[in-house]
N, CA, C and O of each residue as an XYZ file, in Angstrom:
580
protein
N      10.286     13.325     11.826
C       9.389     12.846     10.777
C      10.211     12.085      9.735
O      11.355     12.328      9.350
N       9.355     11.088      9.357
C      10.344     10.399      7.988
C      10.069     11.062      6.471
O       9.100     11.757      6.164
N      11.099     10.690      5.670
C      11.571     11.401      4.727
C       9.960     11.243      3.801
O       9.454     10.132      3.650
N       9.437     12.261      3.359
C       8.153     12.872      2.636
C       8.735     12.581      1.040
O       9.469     13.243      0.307
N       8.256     11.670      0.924
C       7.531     11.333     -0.998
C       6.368     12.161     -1.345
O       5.308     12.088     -0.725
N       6.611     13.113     -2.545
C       5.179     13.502     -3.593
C       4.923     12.936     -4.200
O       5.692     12.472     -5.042
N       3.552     12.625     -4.104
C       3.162     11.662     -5.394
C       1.982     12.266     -6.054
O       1.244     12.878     -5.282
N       1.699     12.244     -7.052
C       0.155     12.584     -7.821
C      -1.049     11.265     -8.098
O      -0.920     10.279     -8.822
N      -2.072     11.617     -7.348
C      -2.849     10.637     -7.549
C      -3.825     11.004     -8.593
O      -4.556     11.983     -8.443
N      -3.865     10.308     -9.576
C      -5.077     10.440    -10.483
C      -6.262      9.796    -10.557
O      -5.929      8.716    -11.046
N      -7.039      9.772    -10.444
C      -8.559      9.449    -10.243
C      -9.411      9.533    -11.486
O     -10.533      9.060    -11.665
N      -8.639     10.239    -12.319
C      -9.122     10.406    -13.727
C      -8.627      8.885    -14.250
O      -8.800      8.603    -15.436
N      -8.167      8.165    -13.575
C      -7.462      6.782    -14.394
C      -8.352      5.841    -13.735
O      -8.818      6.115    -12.629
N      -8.665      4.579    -14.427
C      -9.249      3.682    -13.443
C      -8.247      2.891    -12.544
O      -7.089      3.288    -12.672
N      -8.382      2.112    -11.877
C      -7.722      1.207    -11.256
C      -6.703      0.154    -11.826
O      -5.720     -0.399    -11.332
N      -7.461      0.075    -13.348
C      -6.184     -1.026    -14.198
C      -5.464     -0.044    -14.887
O      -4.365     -0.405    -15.308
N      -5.807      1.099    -15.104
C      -4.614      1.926    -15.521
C      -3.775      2.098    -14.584
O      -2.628      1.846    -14.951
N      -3.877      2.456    -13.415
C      -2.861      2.900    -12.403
C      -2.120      1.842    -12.221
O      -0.953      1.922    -11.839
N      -2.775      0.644    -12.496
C      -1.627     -0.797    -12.508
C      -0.535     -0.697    -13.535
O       0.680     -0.569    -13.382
N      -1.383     -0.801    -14.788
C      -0.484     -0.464    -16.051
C       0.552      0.334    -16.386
O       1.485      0.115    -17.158
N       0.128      1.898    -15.304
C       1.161      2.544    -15.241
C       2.308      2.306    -14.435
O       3.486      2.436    -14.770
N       1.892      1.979    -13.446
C       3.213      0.910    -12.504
C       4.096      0.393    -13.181
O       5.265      0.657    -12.901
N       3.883     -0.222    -13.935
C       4.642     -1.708    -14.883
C       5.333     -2.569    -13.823
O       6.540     -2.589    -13.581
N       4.451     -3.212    -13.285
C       4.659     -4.205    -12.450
C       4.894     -5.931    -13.158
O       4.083     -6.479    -13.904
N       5.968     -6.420    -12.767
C       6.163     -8.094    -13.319
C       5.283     -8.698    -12.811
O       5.098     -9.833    -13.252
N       4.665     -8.360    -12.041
C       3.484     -9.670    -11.523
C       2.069     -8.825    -10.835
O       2.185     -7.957     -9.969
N       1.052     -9.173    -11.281
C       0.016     -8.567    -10.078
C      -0.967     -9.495     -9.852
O      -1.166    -10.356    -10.709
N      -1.618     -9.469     -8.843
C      -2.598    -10.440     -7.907
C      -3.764    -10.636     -9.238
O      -3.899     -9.587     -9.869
N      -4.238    -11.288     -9.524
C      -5.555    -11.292     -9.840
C      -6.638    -10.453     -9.168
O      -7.228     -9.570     -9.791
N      -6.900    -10.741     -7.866
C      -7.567    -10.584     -6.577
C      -7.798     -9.116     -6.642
O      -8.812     -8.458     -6.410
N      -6.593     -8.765     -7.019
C      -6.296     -6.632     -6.888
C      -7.309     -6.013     -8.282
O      -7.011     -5.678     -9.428
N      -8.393     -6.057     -7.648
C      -9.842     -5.411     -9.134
C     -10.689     -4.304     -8.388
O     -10.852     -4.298     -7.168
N     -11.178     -3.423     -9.209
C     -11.860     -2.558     -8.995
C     -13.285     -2.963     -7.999
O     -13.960     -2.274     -7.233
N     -13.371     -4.443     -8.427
C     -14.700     -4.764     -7.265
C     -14.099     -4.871     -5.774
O     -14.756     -4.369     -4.862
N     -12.782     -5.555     -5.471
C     -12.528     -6.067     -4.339
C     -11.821     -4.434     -3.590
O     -11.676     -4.203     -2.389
N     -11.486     -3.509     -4.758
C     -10.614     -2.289     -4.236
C     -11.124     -1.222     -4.871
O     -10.372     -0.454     -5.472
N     -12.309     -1.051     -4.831
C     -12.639      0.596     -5.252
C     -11.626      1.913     -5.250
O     -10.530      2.081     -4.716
N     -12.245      2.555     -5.863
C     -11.566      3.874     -5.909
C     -12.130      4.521     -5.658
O     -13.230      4.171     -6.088
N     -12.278      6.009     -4.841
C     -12.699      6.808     -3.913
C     -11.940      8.492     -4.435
O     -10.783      8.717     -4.080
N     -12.525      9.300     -5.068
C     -11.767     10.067     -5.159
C     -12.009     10.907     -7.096
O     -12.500     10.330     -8.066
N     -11.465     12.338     -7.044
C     -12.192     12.688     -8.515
C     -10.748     13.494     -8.783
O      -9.809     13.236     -8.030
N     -10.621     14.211     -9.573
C      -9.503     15.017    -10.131
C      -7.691     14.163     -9.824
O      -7.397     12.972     -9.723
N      -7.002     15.160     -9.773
C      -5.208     14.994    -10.050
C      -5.333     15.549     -8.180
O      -5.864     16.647     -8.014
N      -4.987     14.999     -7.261
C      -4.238     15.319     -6.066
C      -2.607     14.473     -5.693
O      -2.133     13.337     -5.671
N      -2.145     16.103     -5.406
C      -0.766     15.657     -4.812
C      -0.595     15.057     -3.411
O      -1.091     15.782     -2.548
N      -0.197     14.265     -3.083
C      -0.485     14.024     -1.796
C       1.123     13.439     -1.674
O       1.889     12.770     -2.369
N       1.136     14.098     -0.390
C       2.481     13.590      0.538
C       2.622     11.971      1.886
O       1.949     11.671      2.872
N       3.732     11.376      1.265
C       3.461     10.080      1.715
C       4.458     10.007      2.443
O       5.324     10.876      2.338
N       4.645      8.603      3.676
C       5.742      8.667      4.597
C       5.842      7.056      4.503
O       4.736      6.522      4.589
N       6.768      6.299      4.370
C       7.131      5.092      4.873
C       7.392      4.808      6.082
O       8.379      5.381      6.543
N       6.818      4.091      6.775
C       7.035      3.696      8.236
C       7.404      2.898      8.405
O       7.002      1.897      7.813
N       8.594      2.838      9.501
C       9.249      1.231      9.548
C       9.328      1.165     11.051
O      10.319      1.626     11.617
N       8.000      0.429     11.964
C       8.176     -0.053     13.546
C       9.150     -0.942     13.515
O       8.877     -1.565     14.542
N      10.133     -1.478     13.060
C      11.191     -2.283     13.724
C      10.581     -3.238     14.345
O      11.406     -4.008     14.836
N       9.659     -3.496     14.520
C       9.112     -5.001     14.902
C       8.304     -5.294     14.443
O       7.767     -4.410     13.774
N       7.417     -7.100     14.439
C       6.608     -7.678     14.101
C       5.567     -6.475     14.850
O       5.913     -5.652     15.697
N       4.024     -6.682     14.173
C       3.091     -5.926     14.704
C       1.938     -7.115     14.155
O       1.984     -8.061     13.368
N       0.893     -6.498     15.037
C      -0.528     -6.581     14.122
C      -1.062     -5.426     13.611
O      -0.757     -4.235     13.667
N      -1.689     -5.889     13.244
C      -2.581     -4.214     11.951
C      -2.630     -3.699     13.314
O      -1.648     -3.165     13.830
N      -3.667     -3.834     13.869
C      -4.246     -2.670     14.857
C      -2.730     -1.935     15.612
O      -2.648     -0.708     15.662
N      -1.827     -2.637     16.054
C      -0.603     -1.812     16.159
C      -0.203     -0.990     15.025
O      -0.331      0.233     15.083
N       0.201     -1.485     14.152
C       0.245     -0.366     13.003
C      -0.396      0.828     12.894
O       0.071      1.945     12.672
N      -1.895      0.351     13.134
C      -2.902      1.603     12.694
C      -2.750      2.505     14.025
O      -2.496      3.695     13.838
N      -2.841      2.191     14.929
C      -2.498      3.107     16.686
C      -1.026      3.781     16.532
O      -0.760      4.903     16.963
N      -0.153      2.974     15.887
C       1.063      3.702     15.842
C       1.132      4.809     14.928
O       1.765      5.801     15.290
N       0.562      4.794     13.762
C      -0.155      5.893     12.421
C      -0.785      6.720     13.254
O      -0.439      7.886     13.442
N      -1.648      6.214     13.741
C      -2.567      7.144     14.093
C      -1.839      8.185     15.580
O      -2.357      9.290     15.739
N      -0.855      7.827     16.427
C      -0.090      8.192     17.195
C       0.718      9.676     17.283
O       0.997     10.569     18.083
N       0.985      9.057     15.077
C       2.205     10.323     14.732
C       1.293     11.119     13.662
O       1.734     11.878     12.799
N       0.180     10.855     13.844
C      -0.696     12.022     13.468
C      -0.995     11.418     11.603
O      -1.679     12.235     10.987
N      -0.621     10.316     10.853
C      -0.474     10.202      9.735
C      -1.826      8.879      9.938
O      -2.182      8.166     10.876
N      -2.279      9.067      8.476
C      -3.824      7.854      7.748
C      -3.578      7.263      7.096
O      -3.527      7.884      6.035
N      -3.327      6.234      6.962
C      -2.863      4.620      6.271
C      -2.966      4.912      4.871
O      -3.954      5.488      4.417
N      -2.364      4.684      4.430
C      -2.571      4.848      2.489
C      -3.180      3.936      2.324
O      -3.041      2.990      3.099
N      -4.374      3.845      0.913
C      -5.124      3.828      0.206
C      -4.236      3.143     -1.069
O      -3.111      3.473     -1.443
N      -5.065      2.141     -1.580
C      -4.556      1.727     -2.976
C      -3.785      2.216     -4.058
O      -2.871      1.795     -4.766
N      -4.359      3.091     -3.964
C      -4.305      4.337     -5.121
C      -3.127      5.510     -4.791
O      -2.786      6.359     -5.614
N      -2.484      5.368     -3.195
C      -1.612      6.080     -2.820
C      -0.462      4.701     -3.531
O       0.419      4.753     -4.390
N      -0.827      3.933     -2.964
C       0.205      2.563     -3.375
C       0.914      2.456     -4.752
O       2.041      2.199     -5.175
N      -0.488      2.829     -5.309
C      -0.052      2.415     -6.913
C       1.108      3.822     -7.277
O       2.275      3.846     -7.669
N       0.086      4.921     -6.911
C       1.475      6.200     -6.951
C       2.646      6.287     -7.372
O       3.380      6.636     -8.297
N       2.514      5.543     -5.681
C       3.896      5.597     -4.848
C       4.865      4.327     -5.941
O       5.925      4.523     -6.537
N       4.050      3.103     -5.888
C       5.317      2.094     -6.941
C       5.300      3.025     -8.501
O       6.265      2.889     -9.253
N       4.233      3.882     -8.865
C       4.844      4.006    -10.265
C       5.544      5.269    -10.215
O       5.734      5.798    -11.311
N       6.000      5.912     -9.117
C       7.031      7.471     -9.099
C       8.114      6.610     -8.289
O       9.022      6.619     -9.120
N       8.504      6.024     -7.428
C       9.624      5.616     -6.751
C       9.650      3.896     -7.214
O       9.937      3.421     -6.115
N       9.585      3.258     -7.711
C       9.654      1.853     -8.307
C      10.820      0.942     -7.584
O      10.834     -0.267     -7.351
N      12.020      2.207     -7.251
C      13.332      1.392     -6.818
C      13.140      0.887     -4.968
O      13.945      0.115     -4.448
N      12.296      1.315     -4.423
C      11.919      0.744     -2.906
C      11.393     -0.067     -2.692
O      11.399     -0.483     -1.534
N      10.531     -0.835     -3.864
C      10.000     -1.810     -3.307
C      10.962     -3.092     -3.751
O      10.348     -4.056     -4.207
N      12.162     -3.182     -3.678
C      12.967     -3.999     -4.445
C      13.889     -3.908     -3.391
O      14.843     -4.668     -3.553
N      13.940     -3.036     -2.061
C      14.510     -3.020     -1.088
C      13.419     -3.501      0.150
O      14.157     -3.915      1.044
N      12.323     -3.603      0.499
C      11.296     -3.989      1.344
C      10.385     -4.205      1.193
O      10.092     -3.476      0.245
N       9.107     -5.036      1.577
C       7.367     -5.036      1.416
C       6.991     -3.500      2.005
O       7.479     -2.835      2.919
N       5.880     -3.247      1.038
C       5.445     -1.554      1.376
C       3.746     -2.043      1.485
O       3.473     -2.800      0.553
N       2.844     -1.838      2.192
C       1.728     -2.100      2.398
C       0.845     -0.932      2.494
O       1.338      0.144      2.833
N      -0.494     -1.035      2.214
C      -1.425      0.168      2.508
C      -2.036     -0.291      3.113
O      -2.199     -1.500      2.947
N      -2.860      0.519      4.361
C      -3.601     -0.161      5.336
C      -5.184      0.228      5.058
O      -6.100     -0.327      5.665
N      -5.339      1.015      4.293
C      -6.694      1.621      4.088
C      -7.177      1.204      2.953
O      -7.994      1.978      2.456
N      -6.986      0.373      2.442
C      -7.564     -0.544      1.259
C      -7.676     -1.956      1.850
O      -6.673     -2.659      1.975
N      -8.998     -2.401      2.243
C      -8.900     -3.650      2.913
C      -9.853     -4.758      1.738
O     -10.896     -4.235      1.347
N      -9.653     -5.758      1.349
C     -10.517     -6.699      1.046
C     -10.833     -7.867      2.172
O      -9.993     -8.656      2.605
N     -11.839     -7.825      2.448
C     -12.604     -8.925      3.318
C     -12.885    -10.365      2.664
O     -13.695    -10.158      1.760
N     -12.583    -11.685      2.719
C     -12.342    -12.685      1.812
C     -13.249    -13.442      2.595
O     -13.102    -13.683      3.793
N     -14.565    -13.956      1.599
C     -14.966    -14.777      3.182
C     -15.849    -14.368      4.331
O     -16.323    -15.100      5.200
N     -15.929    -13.600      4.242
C     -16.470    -12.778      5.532
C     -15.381    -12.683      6.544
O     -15.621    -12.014      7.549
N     -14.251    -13.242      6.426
C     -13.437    -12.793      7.283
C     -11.862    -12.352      7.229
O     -11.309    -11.437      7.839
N     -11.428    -13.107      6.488
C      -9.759    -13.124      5.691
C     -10.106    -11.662      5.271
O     -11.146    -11.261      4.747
N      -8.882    -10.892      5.657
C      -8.444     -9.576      5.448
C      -6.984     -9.187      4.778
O      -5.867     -9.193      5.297
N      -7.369     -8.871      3.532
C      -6.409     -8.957      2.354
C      -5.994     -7.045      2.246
O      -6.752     -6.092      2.427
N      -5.025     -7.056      2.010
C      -4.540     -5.350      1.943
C      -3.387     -5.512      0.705
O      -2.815     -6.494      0.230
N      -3.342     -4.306      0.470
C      -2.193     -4.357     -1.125
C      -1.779     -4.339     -0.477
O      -2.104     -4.142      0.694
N      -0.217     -4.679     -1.265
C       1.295     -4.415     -1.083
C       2.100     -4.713     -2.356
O       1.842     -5.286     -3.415
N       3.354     -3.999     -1.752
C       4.092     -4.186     -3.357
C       5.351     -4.838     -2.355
O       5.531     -4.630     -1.155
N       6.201     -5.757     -3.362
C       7.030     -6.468     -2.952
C       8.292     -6.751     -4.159
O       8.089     -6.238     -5.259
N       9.169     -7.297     -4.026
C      10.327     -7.739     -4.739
C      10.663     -9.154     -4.643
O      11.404     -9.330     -3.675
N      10.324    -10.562     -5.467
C      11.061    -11.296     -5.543
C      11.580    -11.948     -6.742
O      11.027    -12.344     -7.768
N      13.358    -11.956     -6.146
C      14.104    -12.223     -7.622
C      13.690    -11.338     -8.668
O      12.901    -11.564     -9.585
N      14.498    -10.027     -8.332
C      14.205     -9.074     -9.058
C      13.085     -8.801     -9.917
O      13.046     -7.810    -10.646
N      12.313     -9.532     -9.855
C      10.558     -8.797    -10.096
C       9.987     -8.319     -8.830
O       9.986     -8.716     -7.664
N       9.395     -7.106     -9.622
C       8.439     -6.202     -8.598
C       6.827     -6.804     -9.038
O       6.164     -7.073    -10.039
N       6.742     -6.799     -7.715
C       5.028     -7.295     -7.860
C       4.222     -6.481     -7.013
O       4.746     -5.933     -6.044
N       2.551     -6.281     -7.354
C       1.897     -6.170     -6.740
C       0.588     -7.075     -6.422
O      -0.343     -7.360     -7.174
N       0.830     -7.464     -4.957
C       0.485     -8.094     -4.440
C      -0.949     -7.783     -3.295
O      -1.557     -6.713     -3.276
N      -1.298     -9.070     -2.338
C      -2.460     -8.796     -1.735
C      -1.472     -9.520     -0.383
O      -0.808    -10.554     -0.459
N      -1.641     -8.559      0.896
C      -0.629     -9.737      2.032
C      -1.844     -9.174      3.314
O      -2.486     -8.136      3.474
N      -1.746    -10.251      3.932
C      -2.407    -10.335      5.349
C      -1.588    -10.808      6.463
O      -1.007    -11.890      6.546
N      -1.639     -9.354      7.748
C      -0.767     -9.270      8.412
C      -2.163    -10.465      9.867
O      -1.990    -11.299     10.756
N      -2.929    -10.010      9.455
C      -4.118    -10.996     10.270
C      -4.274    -12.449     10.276
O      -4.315    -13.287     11.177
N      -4.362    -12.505      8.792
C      -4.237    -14.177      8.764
C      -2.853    -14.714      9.929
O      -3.439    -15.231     10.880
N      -1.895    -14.752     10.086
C      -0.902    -15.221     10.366
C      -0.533    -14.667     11.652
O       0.288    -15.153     12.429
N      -1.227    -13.581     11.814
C      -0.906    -13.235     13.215
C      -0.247    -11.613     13.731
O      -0.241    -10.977     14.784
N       0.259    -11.408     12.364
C       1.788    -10.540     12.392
C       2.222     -9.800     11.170
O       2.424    -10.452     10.145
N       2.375     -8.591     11.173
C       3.464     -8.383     10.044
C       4.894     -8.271     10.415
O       5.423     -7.869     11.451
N       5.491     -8.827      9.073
C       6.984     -8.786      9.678
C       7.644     -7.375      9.883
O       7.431     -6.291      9.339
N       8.682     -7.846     11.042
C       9.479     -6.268     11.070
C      10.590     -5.479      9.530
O      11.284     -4.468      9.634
N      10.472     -6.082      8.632
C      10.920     -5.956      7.569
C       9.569     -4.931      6.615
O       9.744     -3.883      5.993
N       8.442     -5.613      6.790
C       7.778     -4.007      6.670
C       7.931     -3.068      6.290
O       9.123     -2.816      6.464
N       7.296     -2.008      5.668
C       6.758     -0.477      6.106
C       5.277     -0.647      5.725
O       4.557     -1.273      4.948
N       5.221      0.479      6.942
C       3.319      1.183      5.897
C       3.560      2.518      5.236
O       4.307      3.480      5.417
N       2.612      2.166      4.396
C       2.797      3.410      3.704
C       1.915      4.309      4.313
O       1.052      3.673      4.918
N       1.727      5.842      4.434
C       0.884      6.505      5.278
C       0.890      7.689      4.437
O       1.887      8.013      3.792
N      -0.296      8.400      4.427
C      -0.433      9.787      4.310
C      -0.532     11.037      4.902
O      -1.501     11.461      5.533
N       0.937     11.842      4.577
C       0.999     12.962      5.966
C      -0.825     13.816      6.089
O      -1.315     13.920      4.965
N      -1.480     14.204      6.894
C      -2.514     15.232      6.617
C      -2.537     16.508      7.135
O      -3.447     17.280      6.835
């Protein structure tokens, strides 16, 4: 198993707080409570895993491979967590959640992620669909259950 992050999710916060609390240098516009609901009531701890397939994938590989080792795609709100308790990882790789999807269009499929460029941390919106692929540089973020 890969190395287990605690994180506390609060639900008592809205969605631009959990940004705010991040303190992120850059965030999407796009990333709003209409396009990314929140799902969920009280303070839960929840245990998270970074996954790294070593290769390009498509989502649906991703999600079969999650779903393989027994772990459920993180959620926005695991995302935001996760960048505002560990901040220093996403400045080493793209970290993505697979269970927060925005549909663009009726079809373009937008998912958070947090990323690093030139030492700003951002949170971002990336599509492994549009293009075909996510890169093997990757992780997903996942929730042990």
């Amino acid at each position: 198993m890969e190395k287990i992050y605690k994180v506390v999710v609060d639900y008592g916060k809205t969605l631009t707080k959990m940004i705010k609390a991040g303190k992120f240098d850059e965030v999407d516009e796009d990333i709003n409570g209409k396009h990314f609901p929140l799902k969920g009531v009280g303070s839960q701890e929840t245990e998270l895993v970074l996954v790294h397939l070593k290769k390009d994938v498509t989502t649906m590989e991703a999600f079969g491979y999650l779903a393989r080792l027994g772990l459920e795609p993180a959620k926005i709100e695991h995302l935001l967590a996760f960048g505002t308790t560990f901040p220093e990882l996403q400045e080493q790789f793209p970290i993505v959640a697979l269970d927060s999807v925005w549909i663009c269009y009726g079809y373009y499929k937008y998912y958070p992620s947090l990323y690093c460029i030139g030492g700003e941390r951002k949170l971002g919106i990336s599509s492994g669909d549009t293009g075909g692929l996510w890169s093997d540089w990757c992780r997903f973020l996942a929730v042990v259950k």
